[in-house]
C-alpha positions as a Markdown table, in Angstrom:
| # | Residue | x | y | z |
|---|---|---|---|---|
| 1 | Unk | 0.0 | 0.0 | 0.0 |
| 2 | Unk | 1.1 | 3.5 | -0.7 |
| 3 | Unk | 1.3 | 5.6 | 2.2 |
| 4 | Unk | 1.9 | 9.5 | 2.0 |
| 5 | Unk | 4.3 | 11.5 | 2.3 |
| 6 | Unk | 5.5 | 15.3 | 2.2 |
| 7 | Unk | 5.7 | 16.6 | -1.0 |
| 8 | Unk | 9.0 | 18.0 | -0.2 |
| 9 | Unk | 10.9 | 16.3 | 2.0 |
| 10 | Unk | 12.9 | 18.0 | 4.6 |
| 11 | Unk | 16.6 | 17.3 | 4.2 |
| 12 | Unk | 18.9 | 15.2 | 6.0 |
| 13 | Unk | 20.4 | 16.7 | 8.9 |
| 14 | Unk | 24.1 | 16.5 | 8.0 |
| 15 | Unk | 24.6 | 17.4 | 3.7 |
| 16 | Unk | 25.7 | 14.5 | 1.9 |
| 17 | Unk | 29.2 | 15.0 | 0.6 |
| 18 | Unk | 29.9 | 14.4 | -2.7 |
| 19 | Unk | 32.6 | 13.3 | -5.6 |
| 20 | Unk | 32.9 | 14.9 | -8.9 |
| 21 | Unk | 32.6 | 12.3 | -11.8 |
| 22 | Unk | 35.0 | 12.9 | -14.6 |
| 23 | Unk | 32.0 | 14.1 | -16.6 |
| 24 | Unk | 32.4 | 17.5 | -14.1 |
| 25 | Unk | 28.9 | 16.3 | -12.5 |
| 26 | Unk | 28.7 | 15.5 | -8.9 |
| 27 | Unk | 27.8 | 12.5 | -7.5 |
| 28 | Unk | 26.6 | 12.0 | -3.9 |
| 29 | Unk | 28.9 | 9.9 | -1.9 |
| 30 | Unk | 25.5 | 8.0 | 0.4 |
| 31 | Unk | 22.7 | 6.8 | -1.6 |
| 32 | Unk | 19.7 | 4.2 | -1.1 |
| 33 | Unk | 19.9 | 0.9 | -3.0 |
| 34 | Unk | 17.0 | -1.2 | -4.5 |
| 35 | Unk | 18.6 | -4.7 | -4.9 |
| 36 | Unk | 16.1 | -7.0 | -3.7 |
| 37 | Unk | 13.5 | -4.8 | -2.8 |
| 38 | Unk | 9.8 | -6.6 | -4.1 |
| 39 | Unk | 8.5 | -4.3 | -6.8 |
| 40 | Unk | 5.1 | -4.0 | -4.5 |
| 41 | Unk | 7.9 | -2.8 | -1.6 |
| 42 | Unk | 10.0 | -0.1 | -3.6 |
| 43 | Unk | 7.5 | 2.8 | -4.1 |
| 44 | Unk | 6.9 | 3.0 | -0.1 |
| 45 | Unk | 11.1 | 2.6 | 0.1 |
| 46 | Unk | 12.0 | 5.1 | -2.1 |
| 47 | Unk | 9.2 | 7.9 | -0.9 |
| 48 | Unk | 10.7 | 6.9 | 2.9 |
| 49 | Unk | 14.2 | 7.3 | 1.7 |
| 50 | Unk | 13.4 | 10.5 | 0.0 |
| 51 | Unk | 11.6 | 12.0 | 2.7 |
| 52 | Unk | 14.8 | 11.4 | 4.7 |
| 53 | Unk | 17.2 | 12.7 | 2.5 |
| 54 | Unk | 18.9 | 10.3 | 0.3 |
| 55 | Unk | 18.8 | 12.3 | -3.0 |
| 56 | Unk | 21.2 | 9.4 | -4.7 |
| 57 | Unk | 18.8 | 6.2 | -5.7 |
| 58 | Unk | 20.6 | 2.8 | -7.2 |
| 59 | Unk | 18.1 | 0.6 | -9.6 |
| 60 | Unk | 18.9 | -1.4 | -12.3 |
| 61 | Unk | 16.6 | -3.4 | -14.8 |
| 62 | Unk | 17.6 | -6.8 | -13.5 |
| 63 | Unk | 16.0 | -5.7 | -10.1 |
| 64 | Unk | 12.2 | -5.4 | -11.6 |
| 65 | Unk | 11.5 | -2.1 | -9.8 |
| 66 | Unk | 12.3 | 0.6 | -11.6 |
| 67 | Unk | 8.7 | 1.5 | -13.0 |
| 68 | Unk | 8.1 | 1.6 | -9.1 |
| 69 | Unk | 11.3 | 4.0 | -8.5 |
| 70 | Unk | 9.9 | 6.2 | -11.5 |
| 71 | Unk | 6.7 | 6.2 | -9.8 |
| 72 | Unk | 7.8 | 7.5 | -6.5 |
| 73 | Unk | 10.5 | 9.7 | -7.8 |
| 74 | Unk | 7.5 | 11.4 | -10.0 |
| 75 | Unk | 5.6 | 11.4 | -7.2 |
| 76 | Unk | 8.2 | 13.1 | -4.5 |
| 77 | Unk | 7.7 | 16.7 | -5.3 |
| 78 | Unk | 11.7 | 17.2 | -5.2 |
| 79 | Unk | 13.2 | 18.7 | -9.0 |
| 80 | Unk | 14.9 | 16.5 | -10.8 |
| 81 | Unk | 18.8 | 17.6 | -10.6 |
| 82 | Unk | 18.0 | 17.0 | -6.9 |
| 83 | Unk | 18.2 | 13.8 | -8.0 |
| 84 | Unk | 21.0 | 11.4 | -9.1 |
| 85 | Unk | 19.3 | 8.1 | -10.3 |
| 86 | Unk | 21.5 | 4.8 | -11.9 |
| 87 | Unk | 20.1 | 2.1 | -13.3 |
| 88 | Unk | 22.1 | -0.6 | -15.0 |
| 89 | Unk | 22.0 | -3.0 | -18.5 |
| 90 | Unk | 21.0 | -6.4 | -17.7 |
| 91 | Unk | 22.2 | -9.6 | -19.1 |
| 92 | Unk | 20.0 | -10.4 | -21.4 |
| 93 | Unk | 19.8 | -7.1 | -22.9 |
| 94 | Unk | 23.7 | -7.3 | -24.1 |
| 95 | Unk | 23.5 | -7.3 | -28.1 |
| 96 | Unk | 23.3 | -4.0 | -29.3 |
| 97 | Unk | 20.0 | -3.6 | -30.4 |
| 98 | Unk | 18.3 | -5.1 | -27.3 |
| 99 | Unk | 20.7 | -2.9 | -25.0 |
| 100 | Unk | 19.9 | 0.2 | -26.5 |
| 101 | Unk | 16.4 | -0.7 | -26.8 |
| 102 | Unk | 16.1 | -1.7 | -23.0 |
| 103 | Unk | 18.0 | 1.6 | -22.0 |
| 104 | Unk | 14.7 | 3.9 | -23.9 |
| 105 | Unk | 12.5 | 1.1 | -21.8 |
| 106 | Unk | 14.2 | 2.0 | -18.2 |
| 107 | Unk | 14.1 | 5.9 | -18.8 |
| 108 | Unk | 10.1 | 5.4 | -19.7 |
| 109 | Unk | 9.8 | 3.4 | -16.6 |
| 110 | Unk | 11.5 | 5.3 | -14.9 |
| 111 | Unk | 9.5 | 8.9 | -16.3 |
| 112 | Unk | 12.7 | 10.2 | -16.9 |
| 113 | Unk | 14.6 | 11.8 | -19.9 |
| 114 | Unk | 17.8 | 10.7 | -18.7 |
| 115 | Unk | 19.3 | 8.9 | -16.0 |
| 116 | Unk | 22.7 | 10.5 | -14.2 |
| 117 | Unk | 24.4 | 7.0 | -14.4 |
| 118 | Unk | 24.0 | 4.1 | -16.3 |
| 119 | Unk | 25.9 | 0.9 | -16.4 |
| 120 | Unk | 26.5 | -2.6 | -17.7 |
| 121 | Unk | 25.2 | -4.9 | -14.8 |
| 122 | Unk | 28.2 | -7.8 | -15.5 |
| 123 | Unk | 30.5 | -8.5 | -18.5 |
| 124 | Unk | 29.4 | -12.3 | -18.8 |
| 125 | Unk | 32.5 | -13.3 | -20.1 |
| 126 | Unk | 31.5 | -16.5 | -20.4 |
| 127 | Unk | 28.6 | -15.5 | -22.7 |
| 128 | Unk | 28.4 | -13.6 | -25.9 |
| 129 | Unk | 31.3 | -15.0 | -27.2 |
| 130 | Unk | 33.6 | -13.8 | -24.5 |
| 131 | Unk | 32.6 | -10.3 | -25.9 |
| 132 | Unk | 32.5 | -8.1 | -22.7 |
| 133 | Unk | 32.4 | -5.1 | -24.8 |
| 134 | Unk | 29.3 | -5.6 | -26.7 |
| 135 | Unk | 26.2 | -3.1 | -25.1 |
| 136 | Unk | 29.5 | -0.8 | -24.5 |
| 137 | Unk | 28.7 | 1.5 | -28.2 |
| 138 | Unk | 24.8 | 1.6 | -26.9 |
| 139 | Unk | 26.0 | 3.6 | -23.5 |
| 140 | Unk | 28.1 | 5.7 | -25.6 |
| 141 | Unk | 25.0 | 6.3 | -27.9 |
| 142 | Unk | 22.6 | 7.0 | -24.5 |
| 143 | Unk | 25.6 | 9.5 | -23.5 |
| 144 | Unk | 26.0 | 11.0 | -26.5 |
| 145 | Unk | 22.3 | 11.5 | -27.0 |
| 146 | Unk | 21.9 | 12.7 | -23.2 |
| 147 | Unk | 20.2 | 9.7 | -22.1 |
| 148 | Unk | 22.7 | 9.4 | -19.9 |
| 149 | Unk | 25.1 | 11.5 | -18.1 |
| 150 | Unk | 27.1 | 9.3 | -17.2 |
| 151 | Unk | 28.3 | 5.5 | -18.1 |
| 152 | Unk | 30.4 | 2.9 | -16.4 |
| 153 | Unk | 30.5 | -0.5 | -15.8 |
| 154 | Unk | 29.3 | -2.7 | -12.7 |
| 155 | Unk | 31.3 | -6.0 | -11.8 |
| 156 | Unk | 34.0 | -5.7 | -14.2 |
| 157 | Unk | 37.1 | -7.0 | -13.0 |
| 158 | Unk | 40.3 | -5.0 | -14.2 |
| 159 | Unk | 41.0 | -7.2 | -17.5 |
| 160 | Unk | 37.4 | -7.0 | -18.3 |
| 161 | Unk | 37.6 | -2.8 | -18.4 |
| 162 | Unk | 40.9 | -3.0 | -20.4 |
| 163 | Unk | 39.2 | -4.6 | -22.8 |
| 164 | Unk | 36.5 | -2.1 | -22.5 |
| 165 | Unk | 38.7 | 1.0 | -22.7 |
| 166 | Unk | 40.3 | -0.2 | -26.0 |
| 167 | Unk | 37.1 | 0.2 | -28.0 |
| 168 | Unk | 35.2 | 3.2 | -26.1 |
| 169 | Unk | 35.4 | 6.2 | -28.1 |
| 170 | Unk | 33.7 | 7.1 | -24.4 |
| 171 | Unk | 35.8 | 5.9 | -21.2 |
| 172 | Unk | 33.7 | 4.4 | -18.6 |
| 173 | Unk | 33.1 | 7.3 | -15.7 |
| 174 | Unk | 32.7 | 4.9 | -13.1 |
| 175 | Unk | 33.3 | 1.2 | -11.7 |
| 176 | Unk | 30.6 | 0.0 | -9.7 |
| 177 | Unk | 31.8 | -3.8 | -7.7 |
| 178 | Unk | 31.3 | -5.5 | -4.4 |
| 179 | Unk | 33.4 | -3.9 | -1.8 |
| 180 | Unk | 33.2 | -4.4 | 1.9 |
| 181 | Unk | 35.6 | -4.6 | 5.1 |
| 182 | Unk | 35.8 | -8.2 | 4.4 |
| 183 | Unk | 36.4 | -7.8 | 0.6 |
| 184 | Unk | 38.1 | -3.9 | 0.3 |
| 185 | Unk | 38.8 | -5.2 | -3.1 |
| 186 | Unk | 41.7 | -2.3 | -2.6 |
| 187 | Unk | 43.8 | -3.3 | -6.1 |
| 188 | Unk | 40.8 | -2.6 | -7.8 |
| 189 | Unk | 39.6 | 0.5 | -6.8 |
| 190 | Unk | 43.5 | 1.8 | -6.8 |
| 191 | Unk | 43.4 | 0.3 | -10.5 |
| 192 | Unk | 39.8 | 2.5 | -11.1 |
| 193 | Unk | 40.7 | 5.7 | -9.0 |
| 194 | Unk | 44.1 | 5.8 | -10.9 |
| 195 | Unk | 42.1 | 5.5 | -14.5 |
| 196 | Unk | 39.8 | 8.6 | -12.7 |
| 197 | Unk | 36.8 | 6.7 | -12.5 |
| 198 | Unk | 34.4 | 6.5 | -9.9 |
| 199 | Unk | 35.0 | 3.9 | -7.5 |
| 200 | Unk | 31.3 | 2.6 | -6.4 |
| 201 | Unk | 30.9 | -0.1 | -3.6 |
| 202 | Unk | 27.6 | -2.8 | -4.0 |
| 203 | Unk | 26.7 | -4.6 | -0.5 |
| 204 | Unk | 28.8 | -1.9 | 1.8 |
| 205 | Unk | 27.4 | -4.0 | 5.1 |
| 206 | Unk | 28.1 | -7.4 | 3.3 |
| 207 | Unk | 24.5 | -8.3 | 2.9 |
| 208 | Unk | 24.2 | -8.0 | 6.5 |
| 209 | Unk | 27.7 | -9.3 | 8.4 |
| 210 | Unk | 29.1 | -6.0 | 8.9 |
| 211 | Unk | 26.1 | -5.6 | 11.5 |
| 212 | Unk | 27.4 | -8.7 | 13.4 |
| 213 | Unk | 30.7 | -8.4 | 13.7 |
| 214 | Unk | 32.4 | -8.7 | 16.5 |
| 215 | Unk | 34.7 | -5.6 | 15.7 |
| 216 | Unk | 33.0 | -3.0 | 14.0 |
| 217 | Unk | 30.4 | -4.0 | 16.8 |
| 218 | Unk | 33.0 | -2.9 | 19.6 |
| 219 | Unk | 34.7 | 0.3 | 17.5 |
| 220 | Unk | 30.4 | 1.4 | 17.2 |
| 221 | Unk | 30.3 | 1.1 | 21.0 |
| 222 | Unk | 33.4 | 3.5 | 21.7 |
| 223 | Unk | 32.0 | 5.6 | 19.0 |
| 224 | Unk | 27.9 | 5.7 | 20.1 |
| 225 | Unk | 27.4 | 4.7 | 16.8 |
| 226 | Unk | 26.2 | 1.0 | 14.8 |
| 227 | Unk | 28.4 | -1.5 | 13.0 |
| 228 | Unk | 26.6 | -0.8 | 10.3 |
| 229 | Unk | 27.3 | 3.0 | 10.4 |
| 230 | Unk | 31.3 | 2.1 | 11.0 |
| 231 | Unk | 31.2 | 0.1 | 8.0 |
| 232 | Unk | 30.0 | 3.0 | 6.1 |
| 233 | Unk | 32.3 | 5.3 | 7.4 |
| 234 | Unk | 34.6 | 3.3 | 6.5 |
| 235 | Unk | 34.0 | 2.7 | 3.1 |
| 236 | Unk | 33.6 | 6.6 | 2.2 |
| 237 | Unk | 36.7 | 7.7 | 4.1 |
| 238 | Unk | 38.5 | 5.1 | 1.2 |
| 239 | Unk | 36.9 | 6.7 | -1.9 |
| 240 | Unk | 33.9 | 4.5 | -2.3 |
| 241 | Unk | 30.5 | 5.8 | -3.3 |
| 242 | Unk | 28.1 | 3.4 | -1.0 |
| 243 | Unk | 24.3 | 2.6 | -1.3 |
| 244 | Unk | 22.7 | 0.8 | 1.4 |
| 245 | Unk | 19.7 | -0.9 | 1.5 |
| 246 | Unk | 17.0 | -0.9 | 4.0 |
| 247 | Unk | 13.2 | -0.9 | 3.8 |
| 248 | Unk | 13.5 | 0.6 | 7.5 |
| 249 | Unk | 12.6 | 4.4 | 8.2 |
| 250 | Unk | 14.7 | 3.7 | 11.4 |
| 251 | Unk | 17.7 | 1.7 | 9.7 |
| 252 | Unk | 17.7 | 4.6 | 6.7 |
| 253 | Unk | 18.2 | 7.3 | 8.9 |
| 254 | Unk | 20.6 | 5.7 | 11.1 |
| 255 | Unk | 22.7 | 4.9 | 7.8 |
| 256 | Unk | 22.3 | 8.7 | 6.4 |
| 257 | Unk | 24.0 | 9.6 | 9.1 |
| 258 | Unk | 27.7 | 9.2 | 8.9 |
| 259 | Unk | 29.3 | 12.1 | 9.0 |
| 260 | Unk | 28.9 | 13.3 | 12.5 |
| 261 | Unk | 31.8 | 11.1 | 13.6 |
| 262 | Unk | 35.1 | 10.0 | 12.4 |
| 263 | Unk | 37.4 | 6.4 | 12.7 |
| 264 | Unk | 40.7 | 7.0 | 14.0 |
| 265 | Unk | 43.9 | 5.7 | 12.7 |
| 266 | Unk | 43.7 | 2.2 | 15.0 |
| 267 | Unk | 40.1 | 1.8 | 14.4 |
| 268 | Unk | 40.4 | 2.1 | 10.6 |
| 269 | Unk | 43.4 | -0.6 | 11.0 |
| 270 | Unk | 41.3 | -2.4 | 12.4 |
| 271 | Unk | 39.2 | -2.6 | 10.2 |
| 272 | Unk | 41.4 | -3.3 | 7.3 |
| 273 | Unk | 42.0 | -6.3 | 9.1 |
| 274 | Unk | 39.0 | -7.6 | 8.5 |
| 275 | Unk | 40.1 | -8.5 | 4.7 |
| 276 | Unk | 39.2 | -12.2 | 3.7 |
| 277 | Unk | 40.3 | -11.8 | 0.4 |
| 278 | Unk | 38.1 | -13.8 | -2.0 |
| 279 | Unk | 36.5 | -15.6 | 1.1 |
| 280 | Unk | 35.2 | -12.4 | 2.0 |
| 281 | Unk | 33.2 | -12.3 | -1.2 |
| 282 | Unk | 29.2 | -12.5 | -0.5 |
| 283 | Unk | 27.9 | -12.0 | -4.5 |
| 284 | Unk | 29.1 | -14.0 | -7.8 |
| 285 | Unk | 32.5 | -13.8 | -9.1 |
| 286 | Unk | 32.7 | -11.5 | -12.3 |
| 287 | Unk | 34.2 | -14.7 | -14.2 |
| 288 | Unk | 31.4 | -16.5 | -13.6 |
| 289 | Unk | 28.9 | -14.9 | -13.1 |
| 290 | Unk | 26.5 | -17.0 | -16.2 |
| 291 | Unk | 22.6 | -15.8 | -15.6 |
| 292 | Unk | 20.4 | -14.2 | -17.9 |
């Protein structure tokens, strides 16, 4: 059921910092992800998110929900270039004509003329022919044609956006991947922030362990903040731009609101000690990584 809210929602209590894209745009550093919200779930979780100040929302077509995000975005009251919206390519959509048809499908669903990032979900390497490159030229097409303001890739492991980067007459802006205390996936984002790109981090709380664990639990405490809120602290003071999800009013609020405290030098050791490497990894691995 859709329940109502302020046509204007009051904003967050501390600004959400942000990182300029290569593009010049900004992009805000805290945003509210959709990834496994039930399409009958997301218009309620993205007015609630709104209304308390995420103005950075994370949907892709593989997630079912975007005609529910474009409905609640529509219905917010708040401008559009308040807004900075992504959605992503999926698998099946991969040949060139089915990409770039499926990317003028989203920005209908979405009731948008544009979308301020849009991506290529995974490279399927195993797929296509090994072609991770293919829906590449229809990005470039949306970005040209300001469908898009900006384009990256989501998922791509380093040899995978080589191989990108040696066709684009466009470089991917940004490099969306799972990143977490338990998989920093450090080489990576040194590899991305050293190309200028957008460093992006999916699953920030590890689809739930970073609220368990034993030390971010016990660096929250001496802090009078969560684990969960540690974890994101963490992942920002790196360089990662970081999308929770929640379908809490509580739980968003408490993640919004990261910037009223700081990790010392020991805690964020700490924390980096937490790397597991691949164990750490909660998602599918970018080689393998087969569905349509």
């Amino acid at each position: 059921m859709n329940v109502p809210f302020p046509a204007d929602p009051a904003p967050a209590s501390s600004p959400i910092p942000t990182l300029t894209l290569p593009t010049g745009s900004p992009i805000p550093v805290l945003g509210f992800g959709t990834y496994k919200v039930a399409p009958e779930d997301t218009y309620d979780a993205v007015r609630r998110a709104l209304d308390v100040g995420y103005r950075h929302i994370d949907t892709a077509q593989m997630y079912g929900n975007e005609a529910e995000v474009g409905a609640a975005l529509d219905a917010s009251g708040i401008a559009r270039d308040q807004i900075f919206l992504t959605t992503k390519v999926n698998n099946s959509n991969h040949e060139p004509e089915r990409a770039a048809a499926s990317i003028t499908r989203s920005l209908e669903e979405l009731r948008t003329d544009y979308v301020d990032l849009l991506l290529v979900h995974w490279p399927l390497p195993t797929l296509y022919g090994g072609d991770v490159t293919l829906p590449w030229p229809a990005l470039e097409d949306a970005f040209n044609a300001g469908g898009a303001r900006a384009i990256g890739l989501s998922n791509y492991e380093r040899e995978h956006v080589d191989t990108v980067r040696a066709i684009a007459t466009v470089t991917p802006h940004v490099l969306q991947v799972e990143a977490h205390p338990f998989l920093p996936n450090a080489d990576l984002r040194a590899y991305a922030h050293g190309l200028g790109m957008v460093f992006e981090a999916w699953s920030p709380l590890a689809r739930g362990r970073a609220t368990t664990d034993p030390t971010l639990i016990d660096i929250g405490a001496q802090l009078g903040v969560s684990a969960a809120q540690v974890a994101l602290r963490w992942a920002i003071d790196r360089g990662h731009v970081v999308f929770p999800k929640t379908l809490s009013r509580k739980r968003m609020a408490t993640n919004i609101d990261v910037f009223s405290f700081t990790l010392s030098p020991d805690q964020q050791a700490r924390i980096d000690a937490l790397d597991q490497g691949e164990a750490g990894r909660t998602g599918s691995h970018p080689a393998t990584m087969n569905r349509l």
